[in-house]
C-alpha positions in Angstrom: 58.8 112.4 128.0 60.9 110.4 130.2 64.3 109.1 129.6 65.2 105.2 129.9 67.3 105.8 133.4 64.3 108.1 134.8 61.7 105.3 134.0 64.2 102.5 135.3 65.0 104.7 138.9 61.1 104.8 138.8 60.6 101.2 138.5 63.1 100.3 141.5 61.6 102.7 143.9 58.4 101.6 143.4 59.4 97.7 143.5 61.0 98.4 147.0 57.6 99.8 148.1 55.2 97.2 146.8 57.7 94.7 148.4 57.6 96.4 151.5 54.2 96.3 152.0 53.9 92.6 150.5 56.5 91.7 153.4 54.4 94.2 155.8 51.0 92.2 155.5 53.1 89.1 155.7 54.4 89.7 158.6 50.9 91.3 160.1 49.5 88.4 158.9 51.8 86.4 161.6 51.0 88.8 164.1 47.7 87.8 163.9 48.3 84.4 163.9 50.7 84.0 166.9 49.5 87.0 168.9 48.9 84.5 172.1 53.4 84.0 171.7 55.7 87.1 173.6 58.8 86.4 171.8 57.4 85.3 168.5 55.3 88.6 168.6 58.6 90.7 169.8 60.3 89.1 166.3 57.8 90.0 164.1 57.8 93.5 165.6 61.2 93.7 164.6 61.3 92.1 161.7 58.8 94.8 160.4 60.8 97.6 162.1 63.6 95.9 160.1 61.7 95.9 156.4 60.4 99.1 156.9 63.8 100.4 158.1 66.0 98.9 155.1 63.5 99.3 151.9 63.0 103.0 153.1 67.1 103.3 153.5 66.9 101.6 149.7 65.0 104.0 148.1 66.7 106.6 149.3 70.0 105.7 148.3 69.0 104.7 145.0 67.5 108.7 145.1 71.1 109.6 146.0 73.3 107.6 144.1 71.3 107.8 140.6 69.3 110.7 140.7 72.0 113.4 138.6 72.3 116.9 140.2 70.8 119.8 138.6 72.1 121.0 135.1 74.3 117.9 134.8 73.5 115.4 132.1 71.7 112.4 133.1 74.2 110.0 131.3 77.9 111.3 132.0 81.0 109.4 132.6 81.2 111.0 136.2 77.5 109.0 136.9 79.4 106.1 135.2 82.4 105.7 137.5 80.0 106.3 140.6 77.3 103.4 139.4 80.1 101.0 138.7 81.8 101.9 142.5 79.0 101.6 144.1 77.4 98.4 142.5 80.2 96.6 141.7 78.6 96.1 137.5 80.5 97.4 134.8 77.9 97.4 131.6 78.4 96.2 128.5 76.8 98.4 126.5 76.7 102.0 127.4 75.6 105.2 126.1 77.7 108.4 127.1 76.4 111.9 125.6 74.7 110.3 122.8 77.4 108.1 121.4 77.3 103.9 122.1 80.2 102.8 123.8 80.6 99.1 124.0 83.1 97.5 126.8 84.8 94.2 127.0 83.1 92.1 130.4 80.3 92.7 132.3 81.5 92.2 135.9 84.4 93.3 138.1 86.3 90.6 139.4 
């Protein structure tokens, strides 16, 4: 059975891809429609290269950054401190070996 974080790290990965594609056959979609245009065709070619480029570079770090390493916990106050650095969102509610720990605000200022 999978845990609440493993079915939320799912749920982001796969939103990136079904948005990259959505933006993909946008964007093929104006290819087709100003083909006759050089530059036009030139930005769509690199507004692709530039979807494809940063939803692959999301998924990956959301791999990195939330996936926890073998034989560690997959709530810990280590994961904690790292998903706050790096997201700038302190939660409100949080649960840290099994115990409900409640906090004061929801962002960092």
């Amino acid at each position: 059975m999978l845990t609440m974080m493993q079915k939320t790290l799912a749920s982001v990965c796969l939103y990136a891809v079904a948005a990259l594609f959505v933006k993909l056959s946008i964007l093929c979609l104006y290819l087709r429609l100003f083909k006759v245009k050089t530059t036009v065709r030139w930005l769509i070619y690199g507004g692709m290269a530039a979807c494809s480029i940063l939803y692959t570079a999301s998924v990956i770090s959301n791999m990195i950054l939330f996936v926890p390493p073998p034989g560690q916990p997959q709530v810990s106050v280590h994961r904690r401190k790292k998903c706050e650095k790096y997201t700038n969102f302190k939660p409100l509610l949080f649960i840290d070996s099994g115990r409900l720990v409640r906090e004061s605000s929801g962002y960092r200022e």
